[in-house]
N, C-alpha and C positions, 0 to 999 in steps of 0.2 A: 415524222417529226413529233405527232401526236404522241405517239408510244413511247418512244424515247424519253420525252417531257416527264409523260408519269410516273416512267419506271426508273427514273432520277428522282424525281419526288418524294418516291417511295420509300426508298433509299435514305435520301436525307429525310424521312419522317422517321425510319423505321428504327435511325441510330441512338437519338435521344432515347429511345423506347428501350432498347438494346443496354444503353448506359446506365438507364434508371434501376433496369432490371440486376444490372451485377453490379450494381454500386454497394446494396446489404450485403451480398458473399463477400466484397472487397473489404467491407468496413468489419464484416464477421470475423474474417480471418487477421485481420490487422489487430483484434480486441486481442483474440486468440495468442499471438505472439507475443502480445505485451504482456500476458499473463506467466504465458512461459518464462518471458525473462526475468521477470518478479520471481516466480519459482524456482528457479535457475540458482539465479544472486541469493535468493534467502537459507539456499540447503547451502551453499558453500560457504555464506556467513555464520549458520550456526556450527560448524565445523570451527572454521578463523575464531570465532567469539567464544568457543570453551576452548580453546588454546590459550586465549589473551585472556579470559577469564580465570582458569588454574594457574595460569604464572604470574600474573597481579594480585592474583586473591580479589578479584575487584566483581562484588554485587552489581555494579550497573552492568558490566560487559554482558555476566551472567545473565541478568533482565533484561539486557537488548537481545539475545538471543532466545529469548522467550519470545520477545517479541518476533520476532525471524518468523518462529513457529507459527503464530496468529497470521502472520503475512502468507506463508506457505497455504494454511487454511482456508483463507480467504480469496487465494487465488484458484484454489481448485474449487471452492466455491464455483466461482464465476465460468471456468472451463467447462465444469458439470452445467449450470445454467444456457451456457452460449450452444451446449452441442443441442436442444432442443426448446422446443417453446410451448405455450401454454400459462396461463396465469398462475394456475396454484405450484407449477416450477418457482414460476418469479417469486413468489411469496416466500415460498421455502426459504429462496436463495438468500433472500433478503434478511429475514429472519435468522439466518444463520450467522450472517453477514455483521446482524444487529450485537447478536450474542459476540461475536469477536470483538467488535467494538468495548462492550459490558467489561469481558473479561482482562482486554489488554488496558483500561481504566482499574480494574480493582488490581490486578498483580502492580501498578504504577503505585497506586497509592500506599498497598502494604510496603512495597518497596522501599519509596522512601520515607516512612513513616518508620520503620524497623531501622533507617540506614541513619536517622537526625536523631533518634533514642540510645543507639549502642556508640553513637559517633564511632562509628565503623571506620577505618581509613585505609582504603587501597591503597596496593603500589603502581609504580611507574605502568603503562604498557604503549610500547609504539606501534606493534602492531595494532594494539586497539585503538588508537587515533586516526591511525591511518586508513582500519578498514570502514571506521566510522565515518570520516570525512566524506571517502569515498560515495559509500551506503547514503550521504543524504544528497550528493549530487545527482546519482543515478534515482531515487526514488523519488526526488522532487521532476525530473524530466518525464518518467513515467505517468504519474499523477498527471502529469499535465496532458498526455498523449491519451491516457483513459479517458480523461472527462473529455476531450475533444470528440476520441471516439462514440463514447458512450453518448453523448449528445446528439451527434449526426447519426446514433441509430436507434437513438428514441428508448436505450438501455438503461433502468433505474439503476440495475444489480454492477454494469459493469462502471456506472458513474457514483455508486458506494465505495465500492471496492476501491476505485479511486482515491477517495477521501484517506481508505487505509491506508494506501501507501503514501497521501501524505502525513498524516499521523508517522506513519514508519520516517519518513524525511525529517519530521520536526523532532521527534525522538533521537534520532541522530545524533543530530545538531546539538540538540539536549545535554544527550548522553558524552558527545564532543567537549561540550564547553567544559561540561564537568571534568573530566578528564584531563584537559590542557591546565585549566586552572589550577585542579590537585597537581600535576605535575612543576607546573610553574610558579607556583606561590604557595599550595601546602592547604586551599580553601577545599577541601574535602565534604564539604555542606553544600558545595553551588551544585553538582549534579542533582539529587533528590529536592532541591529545591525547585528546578527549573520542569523535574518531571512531574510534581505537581499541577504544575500547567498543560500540562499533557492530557493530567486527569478528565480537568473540565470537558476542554475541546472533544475527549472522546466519550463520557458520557453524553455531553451535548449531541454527538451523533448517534449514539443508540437509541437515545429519545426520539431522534428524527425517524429513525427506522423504524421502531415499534407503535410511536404514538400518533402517526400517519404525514408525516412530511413529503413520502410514497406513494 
């Protein structure tokens, strides 16, 4: 009866032990995935967005698919990060990570700086409303599942990278409004308006990366 006791014991000692142990593969491979999809979504929308770009003649489409590109960056970022460890990896990653943030802040602000000076005016695009709309449901969901993960695995790089996709989300939206409003009323200033505010939010975060928020 003795033996039995313990070697039940053991058992239920040994499974916590067991769970603890594959909980970081589990949470490794889940980060994994969601990077993928981010990578996935953002090559098929910078396809979609110089479609709806060349047939609207429309600068925002065009700069949200710039933006695509910093997202693509960023994710492979984080894939390169996650397949090994080590600090001055993270640092790297991080750093890279930073620089994205930098650069998709200054193409936003030339953007609409160039687009309130020439008062530029797009035309109509449904597809681009529609891939946009789309684009900030899926990257707000993401963002949400990064920082969760990247949290429960103690990840700086894959809880930044997060933040990008929501930046990519809020850009959307952005880039949305803009869009329906030119379409629907002819206000072809509310886009580059509203990505101005993008601006801040994303130098905001490159400051956090570089100047040790990390």
């Amino acid at each position: 009866m003795t033996r039995c006791s313990c070697h039940a014991g053991l058992v239920a000692v040994g499974e916590p032990v067991r769970e603890a142990a594959e909980r970081p593969a589990v949470l490794l491979r889940r980060g994994r995935i969601l990077e993928g999809i981010t990578l996935g979504w953002n090559v098929v929308g910078i396809v979609v967005l110089a479609m709806a770009a060349v047939t609207a003649r429309s600068v925002a489409l065009a700069g949200f698919g710039l933006d695509s590109l910093i997202e693509i960056g960023a994710s492979t970022v984080v894939l390169w990060e996650l397949s090994g460890t080590g600090q001055d990896r993270r640092r790297r990653a991080l750093r890279l990570i930073g620089g994205a943030f930098a650069a998709l802040a200054a193409y936003l602000a030339i953007q609409s700086v160039l687009v309130l000076v020439t008062g530029y005016r797009p035309g109509h695009s449904v597809p681009g409303i529609t891939w946009t709309a789309l684009t900030a449901a899926v990257m707000f969901a993401l963002a949400a599942a990064k920082a969760r993960t990247g949290r429960a695995l103690g990840n700086p790089v894959l809880m930044t990278e997060g933040r990008v996709t929501l930046v990519d989300g809020i850009l959307a939206v952005a880039v949305l409004a803009g869009l329906a409003l030119n379409a629907a009323v002819g206000w072809w200033w509310a886009d580059p308006l509203a990505a101005l505010v993008i601006v801040f939010y994303a130098l905001r975060e490159a400051r956090e990366v570089f100047l040790g928020g990390h």
